[in-house]
LOSEMI-740654 format. One record per residue: residue in one letter; chain; x, y, z of N, C-alpha, C in turn. Coordinates in pm, whole numbers, plus 50000, padded with zeros to 5 digits. Layout:
N
  rest  kette     nx     ny     nz    cax    cay    caz     cx     cy     cz
     a      A      X      Y      Z      X      Y      Z      X      Y      Z
...
END
This chain:
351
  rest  kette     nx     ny     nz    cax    cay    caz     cx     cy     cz
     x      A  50085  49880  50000  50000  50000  50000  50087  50123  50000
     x      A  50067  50218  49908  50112  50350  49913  50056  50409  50042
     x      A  50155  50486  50079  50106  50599  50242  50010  50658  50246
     x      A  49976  50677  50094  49867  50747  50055  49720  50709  50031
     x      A  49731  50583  49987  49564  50540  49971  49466  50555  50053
     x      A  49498  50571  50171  49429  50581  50273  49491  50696  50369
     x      A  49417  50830  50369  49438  50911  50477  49359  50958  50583
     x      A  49411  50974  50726  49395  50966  50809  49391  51176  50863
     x      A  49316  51191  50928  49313  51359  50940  49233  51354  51089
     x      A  49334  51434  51169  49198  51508  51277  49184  51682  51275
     x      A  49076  51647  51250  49004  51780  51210  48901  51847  51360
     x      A  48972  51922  51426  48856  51975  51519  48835  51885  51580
     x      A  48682  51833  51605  48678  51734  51685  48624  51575  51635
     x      A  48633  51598  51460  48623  51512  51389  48778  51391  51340
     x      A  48750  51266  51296  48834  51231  51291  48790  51205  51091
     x      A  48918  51260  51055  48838  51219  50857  48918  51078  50787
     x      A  48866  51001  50752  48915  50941  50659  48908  50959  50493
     x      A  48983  50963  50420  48956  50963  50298  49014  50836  50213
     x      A  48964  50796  50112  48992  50704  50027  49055  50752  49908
     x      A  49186  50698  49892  49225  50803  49802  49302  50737  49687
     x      A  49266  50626  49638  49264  50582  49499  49217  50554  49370
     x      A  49203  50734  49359  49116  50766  49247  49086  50681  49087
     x      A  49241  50675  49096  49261  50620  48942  49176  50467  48980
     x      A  49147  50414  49049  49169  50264  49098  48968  50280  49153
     x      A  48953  50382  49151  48826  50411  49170  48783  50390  49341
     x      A  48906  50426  49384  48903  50376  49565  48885  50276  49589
     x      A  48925  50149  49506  48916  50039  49582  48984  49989  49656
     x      A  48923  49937  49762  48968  49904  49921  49037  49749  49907
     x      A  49232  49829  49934  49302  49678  49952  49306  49621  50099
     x      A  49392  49530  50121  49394  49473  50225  49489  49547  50293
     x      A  49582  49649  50258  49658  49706  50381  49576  49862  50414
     x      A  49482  49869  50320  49387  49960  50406  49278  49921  50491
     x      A  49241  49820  50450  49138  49771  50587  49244  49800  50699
     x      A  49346  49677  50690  49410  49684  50808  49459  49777  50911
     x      A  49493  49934  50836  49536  50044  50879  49357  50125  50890
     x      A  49285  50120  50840  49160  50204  50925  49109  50117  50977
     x      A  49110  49982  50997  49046  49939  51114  49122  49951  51251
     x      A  49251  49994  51295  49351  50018  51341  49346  50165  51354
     x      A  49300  50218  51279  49288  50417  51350  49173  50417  51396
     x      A  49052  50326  51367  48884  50336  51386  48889  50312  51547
     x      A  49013  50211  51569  49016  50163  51724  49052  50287  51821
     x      A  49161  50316  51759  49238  50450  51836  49163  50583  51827
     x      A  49075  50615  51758  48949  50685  51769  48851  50694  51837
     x      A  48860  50539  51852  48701  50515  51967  48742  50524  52104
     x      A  48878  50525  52104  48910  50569  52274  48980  50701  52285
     x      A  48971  50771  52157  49000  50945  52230  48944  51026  52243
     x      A  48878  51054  52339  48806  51188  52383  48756  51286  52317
     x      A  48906  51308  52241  48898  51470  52142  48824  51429  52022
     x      A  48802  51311  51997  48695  51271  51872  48629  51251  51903
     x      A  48515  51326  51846  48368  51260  51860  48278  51234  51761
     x      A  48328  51238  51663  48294  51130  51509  48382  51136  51392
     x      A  48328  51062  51333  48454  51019  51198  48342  51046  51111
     x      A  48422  51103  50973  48398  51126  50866  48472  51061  50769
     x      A  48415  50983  50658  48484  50935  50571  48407  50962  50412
     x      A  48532  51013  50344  48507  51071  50196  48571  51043  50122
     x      A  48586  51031  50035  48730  50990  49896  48749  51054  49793
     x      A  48853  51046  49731  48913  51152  49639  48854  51129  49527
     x      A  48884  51239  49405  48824  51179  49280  48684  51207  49232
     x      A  48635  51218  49090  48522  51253  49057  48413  51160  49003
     x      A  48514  51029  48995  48401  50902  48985  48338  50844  49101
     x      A  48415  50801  49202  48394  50686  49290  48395  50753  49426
     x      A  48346  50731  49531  48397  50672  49655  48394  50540  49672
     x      A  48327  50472  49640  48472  50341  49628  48386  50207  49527
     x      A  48453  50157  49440  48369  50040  49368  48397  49971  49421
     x      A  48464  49897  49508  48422  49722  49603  48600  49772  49666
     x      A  48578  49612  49665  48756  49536  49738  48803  49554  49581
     x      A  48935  49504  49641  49080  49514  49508  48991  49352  49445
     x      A  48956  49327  49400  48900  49196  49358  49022  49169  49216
     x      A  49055  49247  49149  49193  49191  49079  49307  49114  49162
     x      A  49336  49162  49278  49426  49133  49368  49381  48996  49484
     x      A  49241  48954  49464  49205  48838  49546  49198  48781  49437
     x      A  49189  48764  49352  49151  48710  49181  49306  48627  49164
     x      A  49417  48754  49112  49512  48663  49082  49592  48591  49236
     x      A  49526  48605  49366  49610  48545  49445  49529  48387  49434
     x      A  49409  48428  49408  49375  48275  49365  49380  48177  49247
     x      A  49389  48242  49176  49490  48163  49054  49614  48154  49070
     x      A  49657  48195  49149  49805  48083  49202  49821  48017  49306
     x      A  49697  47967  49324  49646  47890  49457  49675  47935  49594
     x      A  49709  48050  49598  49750  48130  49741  49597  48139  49801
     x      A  49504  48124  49830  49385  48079  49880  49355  48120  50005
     x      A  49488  48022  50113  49439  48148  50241  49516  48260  50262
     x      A  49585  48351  50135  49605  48476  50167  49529  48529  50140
     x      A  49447  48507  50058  49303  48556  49981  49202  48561  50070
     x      A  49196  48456  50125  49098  48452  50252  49129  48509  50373
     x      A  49243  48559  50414  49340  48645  50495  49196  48790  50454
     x      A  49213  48820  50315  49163  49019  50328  49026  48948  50385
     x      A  48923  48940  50347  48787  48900  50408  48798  48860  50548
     x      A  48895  48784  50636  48917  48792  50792  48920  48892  50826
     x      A  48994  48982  50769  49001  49114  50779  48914  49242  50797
     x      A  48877  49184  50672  48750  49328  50662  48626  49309  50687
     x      A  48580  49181  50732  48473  49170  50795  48458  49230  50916
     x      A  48550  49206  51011  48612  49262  51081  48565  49416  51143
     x      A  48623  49492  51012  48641  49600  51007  48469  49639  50997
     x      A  48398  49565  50935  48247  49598  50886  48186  49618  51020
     x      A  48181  49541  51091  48211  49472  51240  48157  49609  51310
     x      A  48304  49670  51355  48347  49750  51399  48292  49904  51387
     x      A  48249  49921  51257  48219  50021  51198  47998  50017  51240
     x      A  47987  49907  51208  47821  49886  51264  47821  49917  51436
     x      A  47912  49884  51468  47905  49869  51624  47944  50013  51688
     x      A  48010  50093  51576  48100  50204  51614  48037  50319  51747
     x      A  48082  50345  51842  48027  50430  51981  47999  50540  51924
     x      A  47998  50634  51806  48006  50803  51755  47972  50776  51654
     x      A  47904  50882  51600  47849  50907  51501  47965  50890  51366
     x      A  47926  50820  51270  48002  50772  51156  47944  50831  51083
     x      A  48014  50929  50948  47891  50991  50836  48021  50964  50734
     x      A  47958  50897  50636  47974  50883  50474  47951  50977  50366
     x      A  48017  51062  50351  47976  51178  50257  48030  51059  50116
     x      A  47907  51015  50019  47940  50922  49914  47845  51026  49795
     x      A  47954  51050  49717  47981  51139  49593  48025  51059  49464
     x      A  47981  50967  49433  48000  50883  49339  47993  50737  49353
     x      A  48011  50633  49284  47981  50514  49278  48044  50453  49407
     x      A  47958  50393  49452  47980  50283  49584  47925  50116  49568
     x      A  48012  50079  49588  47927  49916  49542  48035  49871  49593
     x      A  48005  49718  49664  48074  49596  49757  48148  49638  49839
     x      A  48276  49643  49861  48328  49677  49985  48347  49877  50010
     x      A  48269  49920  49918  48287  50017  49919  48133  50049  50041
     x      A  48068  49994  49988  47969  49991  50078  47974  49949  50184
     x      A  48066  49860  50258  48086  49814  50365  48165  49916  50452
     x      A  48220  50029  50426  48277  50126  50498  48192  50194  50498
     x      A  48072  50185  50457  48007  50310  50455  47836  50322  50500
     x      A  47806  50192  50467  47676  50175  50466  47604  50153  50635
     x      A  47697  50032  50739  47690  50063  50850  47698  50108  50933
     x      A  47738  50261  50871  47785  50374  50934  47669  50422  51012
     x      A  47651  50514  51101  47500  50636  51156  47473  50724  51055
     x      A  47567  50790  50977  47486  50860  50840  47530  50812  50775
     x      A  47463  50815  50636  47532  50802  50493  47466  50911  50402
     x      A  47548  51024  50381  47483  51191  50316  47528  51113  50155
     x      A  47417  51112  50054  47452  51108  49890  47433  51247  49828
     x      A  47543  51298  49750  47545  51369  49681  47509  51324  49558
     x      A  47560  51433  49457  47503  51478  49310  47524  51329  49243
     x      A  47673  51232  49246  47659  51173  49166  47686  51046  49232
     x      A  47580  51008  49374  47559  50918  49427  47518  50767  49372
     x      A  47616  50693  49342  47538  50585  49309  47550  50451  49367
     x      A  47427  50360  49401  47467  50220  49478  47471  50131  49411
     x      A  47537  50024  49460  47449  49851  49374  47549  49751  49453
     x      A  47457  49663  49447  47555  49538  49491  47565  49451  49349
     x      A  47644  49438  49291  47645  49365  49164  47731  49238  49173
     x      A  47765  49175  49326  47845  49065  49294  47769  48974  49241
     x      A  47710  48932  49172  47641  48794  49166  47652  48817  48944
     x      A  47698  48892  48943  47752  48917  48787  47845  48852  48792
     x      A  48014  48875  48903  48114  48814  48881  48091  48668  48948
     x      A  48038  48611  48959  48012  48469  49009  48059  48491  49162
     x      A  48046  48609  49257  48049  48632  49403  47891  48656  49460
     x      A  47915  48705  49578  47808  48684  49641  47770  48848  49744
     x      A  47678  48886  49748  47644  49014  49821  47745  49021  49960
     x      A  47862  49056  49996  47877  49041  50143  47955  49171  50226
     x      A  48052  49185  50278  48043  49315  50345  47915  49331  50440
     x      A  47863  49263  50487  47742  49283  50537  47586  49317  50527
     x      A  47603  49301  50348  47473  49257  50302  47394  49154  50330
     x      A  47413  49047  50388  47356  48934  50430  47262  49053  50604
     x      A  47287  49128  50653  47234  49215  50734  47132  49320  50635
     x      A  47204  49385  50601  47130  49557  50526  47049  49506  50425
     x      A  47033  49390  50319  47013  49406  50262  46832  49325  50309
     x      A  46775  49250  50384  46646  49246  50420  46619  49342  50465
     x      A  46665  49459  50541  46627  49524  50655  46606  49657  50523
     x      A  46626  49722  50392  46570  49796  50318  46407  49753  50291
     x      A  46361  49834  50242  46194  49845  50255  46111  49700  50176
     x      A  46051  49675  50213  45996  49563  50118  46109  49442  50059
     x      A  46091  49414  49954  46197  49315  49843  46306  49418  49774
     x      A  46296  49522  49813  46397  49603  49766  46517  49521  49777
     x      A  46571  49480  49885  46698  49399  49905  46719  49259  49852
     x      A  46549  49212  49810  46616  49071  49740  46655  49152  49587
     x      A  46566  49264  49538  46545  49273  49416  46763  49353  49367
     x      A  46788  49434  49452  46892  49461  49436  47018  49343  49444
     x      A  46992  49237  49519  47115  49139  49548  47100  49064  49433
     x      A  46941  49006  49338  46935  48995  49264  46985  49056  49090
     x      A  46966  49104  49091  46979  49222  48946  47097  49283  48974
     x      A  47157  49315  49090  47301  49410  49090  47203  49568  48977
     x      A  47125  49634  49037  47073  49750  48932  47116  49837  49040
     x      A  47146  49943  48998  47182  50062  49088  47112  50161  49108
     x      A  47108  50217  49233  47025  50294  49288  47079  50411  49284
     x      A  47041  50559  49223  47076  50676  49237  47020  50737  49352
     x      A  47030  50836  49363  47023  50928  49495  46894  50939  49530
     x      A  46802  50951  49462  46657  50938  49569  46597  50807  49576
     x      A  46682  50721  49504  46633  50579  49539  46712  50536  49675
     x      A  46862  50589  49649  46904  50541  49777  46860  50612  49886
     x      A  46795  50752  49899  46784  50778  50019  46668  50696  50047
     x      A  46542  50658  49952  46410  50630  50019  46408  50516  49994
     x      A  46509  50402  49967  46573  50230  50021  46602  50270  50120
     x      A  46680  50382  50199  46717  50359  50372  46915  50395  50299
     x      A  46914  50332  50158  47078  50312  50194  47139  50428  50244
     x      A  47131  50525  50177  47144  50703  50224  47063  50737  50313
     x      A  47107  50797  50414  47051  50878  50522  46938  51015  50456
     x      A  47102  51116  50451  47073  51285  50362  47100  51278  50240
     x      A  47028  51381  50194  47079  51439  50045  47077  51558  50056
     x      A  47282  51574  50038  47314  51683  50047  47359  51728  49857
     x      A  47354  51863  49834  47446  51906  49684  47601  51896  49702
     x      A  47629  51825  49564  47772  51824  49620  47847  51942  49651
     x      A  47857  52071  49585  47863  52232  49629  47882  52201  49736
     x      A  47782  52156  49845  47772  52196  49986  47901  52132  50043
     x      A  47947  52006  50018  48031  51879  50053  48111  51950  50165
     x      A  48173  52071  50099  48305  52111  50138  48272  52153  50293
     x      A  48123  52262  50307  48146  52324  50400  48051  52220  50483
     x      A  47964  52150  50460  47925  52014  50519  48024  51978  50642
     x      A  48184  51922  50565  48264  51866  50637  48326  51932  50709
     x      A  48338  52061  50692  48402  52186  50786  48342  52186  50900
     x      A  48129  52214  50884  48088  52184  51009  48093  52047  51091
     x      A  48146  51988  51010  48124  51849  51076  48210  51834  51173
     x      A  48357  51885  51117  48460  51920  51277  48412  51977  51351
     x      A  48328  52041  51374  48324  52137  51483  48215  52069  51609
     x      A  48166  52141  51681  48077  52091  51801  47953  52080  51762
     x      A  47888  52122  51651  47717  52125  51639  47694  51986  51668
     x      A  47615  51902  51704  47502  51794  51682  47531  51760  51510
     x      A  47584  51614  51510  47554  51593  51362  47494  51550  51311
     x      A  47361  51528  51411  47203  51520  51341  47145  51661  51296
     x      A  47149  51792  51381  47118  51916  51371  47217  51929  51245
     x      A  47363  51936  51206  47396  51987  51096  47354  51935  50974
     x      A  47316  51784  50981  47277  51753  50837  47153  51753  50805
     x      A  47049  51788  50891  46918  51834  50894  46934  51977  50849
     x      A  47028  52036  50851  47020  52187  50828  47082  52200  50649
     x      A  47130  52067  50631  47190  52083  50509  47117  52021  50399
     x      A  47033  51938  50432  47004  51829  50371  46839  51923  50257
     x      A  46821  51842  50166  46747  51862  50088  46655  51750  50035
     x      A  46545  51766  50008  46429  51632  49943  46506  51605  49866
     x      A  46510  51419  49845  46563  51384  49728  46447  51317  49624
     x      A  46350  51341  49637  46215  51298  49546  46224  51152  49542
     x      A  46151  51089  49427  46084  50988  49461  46159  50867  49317
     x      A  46277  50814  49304  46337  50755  49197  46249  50630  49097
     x      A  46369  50626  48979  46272  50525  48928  46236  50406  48994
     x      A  46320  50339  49075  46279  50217  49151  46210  50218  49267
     x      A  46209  50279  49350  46127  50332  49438  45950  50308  49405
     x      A  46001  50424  49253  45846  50404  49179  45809  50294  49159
     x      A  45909  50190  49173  45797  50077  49129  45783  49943  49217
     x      A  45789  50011  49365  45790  49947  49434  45734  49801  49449
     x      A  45576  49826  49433  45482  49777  49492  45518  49629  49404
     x      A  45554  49669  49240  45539  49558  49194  45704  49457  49242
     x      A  45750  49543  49322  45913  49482  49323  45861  49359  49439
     x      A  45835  49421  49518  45721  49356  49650  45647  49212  49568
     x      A  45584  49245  49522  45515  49140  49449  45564  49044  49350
     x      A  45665  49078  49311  45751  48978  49183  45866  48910  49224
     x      A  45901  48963  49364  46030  48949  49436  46011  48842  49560
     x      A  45864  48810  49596  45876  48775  49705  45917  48602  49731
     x      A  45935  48580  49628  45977  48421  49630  46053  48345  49728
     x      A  46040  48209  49752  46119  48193  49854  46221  48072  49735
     x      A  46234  48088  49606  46338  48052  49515  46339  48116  49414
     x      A  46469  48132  49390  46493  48216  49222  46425  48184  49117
     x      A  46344  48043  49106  46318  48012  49003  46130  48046  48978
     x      A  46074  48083  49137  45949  48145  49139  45960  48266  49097
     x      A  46089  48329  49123  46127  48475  49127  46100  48532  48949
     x      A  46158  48439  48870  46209  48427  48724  46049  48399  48705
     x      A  45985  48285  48763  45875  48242  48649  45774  48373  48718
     x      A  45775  48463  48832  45654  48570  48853  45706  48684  48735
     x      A  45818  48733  48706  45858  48805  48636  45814  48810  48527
     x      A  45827  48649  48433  45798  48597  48335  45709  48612  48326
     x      A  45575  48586  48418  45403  48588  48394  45381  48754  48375
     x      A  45456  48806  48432  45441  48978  48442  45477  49032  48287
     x      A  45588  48986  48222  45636  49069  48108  45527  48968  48033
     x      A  45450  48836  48026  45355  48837  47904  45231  48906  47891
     x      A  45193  49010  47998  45097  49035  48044  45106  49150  47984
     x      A  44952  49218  47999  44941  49387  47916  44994  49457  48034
     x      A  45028  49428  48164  45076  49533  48270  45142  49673  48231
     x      A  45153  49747  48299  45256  49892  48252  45390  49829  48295
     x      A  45428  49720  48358  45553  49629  48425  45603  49575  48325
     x      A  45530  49515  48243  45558  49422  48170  45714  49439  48133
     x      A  45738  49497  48063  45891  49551  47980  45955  49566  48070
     x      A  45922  49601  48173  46072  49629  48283  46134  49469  48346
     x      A  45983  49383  48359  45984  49278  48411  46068  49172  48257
     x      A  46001  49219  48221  46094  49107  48048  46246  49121  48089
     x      A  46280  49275  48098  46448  49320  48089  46491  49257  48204
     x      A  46437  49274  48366  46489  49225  48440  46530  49068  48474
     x      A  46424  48982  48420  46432  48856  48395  46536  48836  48287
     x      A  46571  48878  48233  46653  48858  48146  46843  48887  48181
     x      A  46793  49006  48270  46922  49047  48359  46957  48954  48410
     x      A  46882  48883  48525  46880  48799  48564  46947  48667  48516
     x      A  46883  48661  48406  46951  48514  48341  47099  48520  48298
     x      A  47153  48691  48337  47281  48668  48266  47360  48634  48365
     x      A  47317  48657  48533  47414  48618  48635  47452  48481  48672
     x      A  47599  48421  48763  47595  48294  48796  47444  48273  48858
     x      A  47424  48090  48804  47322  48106  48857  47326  48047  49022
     x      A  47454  48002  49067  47557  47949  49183  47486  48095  49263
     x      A  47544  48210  49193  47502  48317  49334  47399  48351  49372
     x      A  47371  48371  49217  47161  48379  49308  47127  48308  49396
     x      A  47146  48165  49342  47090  48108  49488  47128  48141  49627
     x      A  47266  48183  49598  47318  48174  49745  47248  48315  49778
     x      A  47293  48412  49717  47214  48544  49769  47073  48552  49797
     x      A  46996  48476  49765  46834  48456  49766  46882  48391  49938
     x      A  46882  48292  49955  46964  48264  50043  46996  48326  50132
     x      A  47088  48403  50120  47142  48506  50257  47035  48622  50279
     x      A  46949  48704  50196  46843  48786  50232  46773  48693  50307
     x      A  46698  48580  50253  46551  48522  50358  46658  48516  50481
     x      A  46726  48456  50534  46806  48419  50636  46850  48515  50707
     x      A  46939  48621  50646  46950  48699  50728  46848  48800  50805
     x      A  46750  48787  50731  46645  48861  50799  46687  48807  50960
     x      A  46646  48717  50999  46654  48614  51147  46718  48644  51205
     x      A  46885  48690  51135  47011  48698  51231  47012  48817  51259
     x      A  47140  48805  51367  47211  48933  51386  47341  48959  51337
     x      A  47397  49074  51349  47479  49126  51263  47628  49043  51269
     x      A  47619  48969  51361  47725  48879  51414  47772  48774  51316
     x      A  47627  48734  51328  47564  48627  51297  47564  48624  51155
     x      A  47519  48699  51050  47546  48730  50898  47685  48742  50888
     x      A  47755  48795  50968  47883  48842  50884  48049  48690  50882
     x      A  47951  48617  50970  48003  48427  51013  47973  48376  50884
     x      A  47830  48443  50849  47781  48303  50717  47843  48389  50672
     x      A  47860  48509  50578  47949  48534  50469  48093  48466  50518
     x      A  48147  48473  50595  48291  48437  50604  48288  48276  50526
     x      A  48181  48188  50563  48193  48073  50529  48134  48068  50405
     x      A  48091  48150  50335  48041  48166  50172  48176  48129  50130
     x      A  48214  48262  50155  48352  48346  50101  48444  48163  50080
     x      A  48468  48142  50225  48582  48002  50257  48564  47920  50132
     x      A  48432  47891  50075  48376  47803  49977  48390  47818  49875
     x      A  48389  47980  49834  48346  48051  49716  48506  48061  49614
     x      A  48586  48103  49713  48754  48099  49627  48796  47938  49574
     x      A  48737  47866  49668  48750  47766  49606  48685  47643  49484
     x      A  48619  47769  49429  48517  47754  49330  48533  47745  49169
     x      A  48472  47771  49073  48478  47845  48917  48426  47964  48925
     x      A  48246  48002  48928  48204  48088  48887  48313  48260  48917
     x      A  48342  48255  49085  48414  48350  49110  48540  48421  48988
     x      A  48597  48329  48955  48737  48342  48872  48675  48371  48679
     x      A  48579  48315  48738  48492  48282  48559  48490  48450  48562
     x      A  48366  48509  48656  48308  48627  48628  48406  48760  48628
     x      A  48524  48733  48719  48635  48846  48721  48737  48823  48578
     x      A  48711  48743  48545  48782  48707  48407  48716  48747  48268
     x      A  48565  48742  48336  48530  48774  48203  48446  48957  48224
     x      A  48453  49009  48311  48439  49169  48356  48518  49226  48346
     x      A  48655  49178  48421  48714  49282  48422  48868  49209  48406
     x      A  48908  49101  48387  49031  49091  48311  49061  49106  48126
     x      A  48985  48989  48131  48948  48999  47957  48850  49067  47852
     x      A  48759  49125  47998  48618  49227  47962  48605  49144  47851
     x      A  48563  49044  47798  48464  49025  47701  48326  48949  47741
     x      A  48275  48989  47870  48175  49034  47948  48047  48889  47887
     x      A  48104  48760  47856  48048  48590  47842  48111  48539  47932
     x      A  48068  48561  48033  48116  48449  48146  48034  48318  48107
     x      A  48129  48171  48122  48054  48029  48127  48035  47971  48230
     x      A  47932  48022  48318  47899  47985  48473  47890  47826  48458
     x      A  47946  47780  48595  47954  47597  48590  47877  47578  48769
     x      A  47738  47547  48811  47682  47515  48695  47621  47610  48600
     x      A  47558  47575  48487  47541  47692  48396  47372  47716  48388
     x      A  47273  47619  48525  47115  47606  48528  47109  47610  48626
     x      A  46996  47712  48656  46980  47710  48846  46897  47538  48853
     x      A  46912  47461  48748  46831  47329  48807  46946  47262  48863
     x      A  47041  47292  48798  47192  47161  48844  47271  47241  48981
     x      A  47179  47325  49034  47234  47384  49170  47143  47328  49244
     x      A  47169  47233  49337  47043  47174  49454  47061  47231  49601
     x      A  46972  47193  49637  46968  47256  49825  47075  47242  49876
     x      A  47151  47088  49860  47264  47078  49930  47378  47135  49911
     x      A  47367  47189  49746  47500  47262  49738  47478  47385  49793
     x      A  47394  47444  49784  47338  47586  49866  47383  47596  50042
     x      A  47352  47456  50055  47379  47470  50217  47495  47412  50245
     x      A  47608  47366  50186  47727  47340  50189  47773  47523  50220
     x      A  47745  47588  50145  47866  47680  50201  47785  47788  50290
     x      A  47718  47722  50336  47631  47811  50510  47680  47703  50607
     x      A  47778  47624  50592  47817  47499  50647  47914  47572  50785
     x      A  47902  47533  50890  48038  47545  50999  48157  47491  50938
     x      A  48236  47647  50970  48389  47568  50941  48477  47505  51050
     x      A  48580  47469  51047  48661  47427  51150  48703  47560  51262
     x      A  48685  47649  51141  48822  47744  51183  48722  47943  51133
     x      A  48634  47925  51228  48518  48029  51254  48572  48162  51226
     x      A  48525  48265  51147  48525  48384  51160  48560  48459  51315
     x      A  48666  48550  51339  48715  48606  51502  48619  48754  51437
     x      A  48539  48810  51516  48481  48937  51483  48542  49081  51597
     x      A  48632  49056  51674  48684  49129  51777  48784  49181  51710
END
């Protein structure tokens, strides 16, 4: 890790983090977990702080996931549990950050998705600006929703959270505020002096109430009711055939429901299940408790195809035909589903 990817600031009586690998779109390696989960500690026992702010550099991102190039090729050279080393890690850190004693605020100004969301999402605020955008899209690269989506993602309004772990579709700024993922909606203009007051002593419920603005009512949002209704399956394959009955139908849905079913069919069909999976379930748990079963996804998952298939075909070779194995959600059965919700020997440490 450069000194730089990750900076550390006390500001007043704020403590700031920034993410600062623009070119790289802030994605979060393993020697930055390790070093802000390591200042997050030394924060929570000094006095002179009394919340953290975290923002990142750059005009695309605050952060598109983990280094997933860098868990990618450590697993094609069978290095496996160094790979499984960052996820001990940053679960960890997810951990920590849900549990955190002070107010945590996310000023997120551009694309956030997978572990980018995990610094940010279990935070006490999450303020979206102008070019706020969410998604969980692992289930494209043959991965699985985690960072602590197996938690956040039932607990958004309705099927919103199966329909997003499903589809990987992204939520802009008034979808994310009125999913729950965003707190405020602030202009980005404001960002600057936002974080100025944020050092200081006001209440940082009173300052972002004072800053904050309606973010209206988005396209997904709008279409709630039917997300609720097409989503509620307790298998992917009810999920696909309600969709299906919807796009043959004269509905005003119809077409959205055709495209999405179809989205659908382009992901592993290995993750859906599992992500269908971790929403019904995690509803039940606690935050402890979700972030154990992802660890034991994860344990399963490197040692897999689809994972290596989908980063190979996104974003090494981008010629965006992944050949998911299996390649039918029929040749995926219960038991392989519950193989990797399985106890390991060697348990997730969350301290």
């Amino acid at each position: 890790m450069s000194d730089s990817d990750i900076l550390f600031e006390r500001r007043g009586a704020a403590g700031v983090v920034t993410l600062n690998r623009p070119k790289a779109l802030n994605a979060v390696s393993h020697a930055m977990v390790l070093a802000f989960h390591a200042q997050l500690k030394d924060w929570a026992d000094d006095p002179a702080i009394t919340r953290v702010v975290i923002t990142a550099a750059g005009e695309r991102a605050f952060s598109a996931g983990g280094d997933i190039r860098a868990l990618y090729d450590l697993g094609k050279a069978g290095r496996h549990d160094e790979a499984l080393q960052f996820w001990a890690d940053e679960y960890p850190l997810n951990t920590t950050i849900k549990n955190y004693r002070k107010p945590y605020i996310a000023l997120i100004d551009g694309i956030a998705m997978g572990g980018g969301i995990g610094v940010s999402v279990h935070g006490s605020h999450r303020v979206a600006g102008d070019k706020f955008s969410f998604a969980m899209p692992e289930v494209s690269i043959g991965f699985f929703p985690d960072v602590g989506a197996t938690w956040f993602l039932p607990r958004m309004p309705g099927e919103l959270g199966t329909f997003c772990a499903l589809t990987g579709e992204r939520f802009g700024i008034a979808d994310g505020v009125g999913s729950g993922v965003a707190t405020h909606r602030v202009p980005s203009a404001r960002f600057a002096d936002l974080l100025d007051g944020l050092t200081g002593t006001v209440s940082v419920d009173a300052l972002l109430n004072a800053f904050s603005e309606p973010a209206g009512e988005g396209p997904i949002m709008a279409r709630r009711a039917s997300i609720d209704r097409l989503f509620a399956g307790d298998t992917v394959e009810a999920i696909l055939a309600a969709l299906d009955r919807e796009a043959g139908s004269a509905s005003a849905d119809a077409e959205w429901a055709a495209k999405t079913a179809a989205l659908m069919r382009t992901k592993s069909p290995t993750s859906l299940k599992l992500a269908l999976a971790q929403v019904r379930r995690g509803a039940q748990w606690d935050f402890e408790t979700c972030m154990r079963a992802e660890y034991r996804i994860v344990s399963r998952i490197i040692h897999g195809h689809d994972f290596y298939e989908g980063v190979r075909a996104v974003i090494v070779d981008k010629d965006n035909k992944p050949q998911w194995q299996p390649s039918t959600l029929a040749d995926i059965s219960d038991a392989e589903v519950e193989r990797h919700f399985a106890a390991l020997d060697h348990e997730l440490t969350l301290s």
